[in-house]
C-alpha positions in Angstrom: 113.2 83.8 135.0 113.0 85.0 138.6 116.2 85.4 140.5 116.7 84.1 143.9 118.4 86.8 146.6 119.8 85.9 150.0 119.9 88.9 152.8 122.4 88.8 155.0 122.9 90.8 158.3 118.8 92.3 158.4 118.5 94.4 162.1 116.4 92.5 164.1 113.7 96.1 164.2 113.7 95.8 160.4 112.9 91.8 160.2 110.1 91.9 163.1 108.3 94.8 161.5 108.5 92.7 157.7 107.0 89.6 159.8 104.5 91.5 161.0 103.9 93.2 158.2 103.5 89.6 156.3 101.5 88.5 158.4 98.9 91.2 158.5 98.7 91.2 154.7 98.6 87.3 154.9 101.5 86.9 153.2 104.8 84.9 153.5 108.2 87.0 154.2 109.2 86.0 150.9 106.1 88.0 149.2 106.5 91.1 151.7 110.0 91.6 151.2 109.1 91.3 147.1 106.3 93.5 147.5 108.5 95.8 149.7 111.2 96.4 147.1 108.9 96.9 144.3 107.1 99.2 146.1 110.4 101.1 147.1 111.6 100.5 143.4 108.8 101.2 141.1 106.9 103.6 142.3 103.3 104.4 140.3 104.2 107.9 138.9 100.5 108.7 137.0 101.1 112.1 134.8 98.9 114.8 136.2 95.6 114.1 133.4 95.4 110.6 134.4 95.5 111.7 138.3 92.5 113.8 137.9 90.9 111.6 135.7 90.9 109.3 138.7 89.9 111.6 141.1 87.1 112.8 139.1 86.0 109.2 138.5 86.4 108.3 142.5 84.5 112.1 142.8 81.2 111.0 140.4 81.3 107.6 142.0 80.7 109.0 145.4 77.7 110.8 144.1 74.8 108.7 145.2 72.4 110.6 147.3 72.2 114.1 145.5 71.9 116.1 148.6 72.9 119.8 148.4 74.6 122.1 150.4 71.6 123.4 151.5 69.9 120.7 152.1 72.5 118.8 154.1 72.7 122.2 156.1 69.0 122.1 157.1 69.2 118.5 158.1 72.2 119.3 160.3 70.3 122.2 161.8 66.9 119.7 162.6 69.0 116.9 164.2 70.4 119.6 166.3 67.2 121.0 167.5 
């Protein structure tokens, strides 16, 4: 069952920047500050295999035009002349 917490005594700096913050992620303070400590509480540790897993996932996906090195050089060199 979730816990209700009541903050006492914020600096003014730190509650304008979570209001903005809220409202640029369309959220209510309430969310924000949640999202806030469990970013600052739980933060994703991946062990190193799944981290390159994921970049060489985001790496293959990204592969859509099949250009070369060479070839992007020669196009570079034409939209120069």
């Amino acid at each position: 069952m979730p816990t209700t917490l009541t903050l006492k005594n914020i600096p003014d700096a730190v509650y304008e920047q979570l209001k903005a913050t809220a409202a640029l992620n369309r959220r209510s303070l309430n969310s924000e500050a949640i999202v806030c400590l469990e970013t600052a509480l739980t933060p994703g540790k991946l062990a190193p295999r799944e981290r390159l897993a994921r970049a060489r996932a985001l790496r293959a996906s990204l592969r859509t035009n099949g250009f070369d090195t060479d070839t992007l050089d020669a196009m570079k060199r034409q939209g120069r002349a």
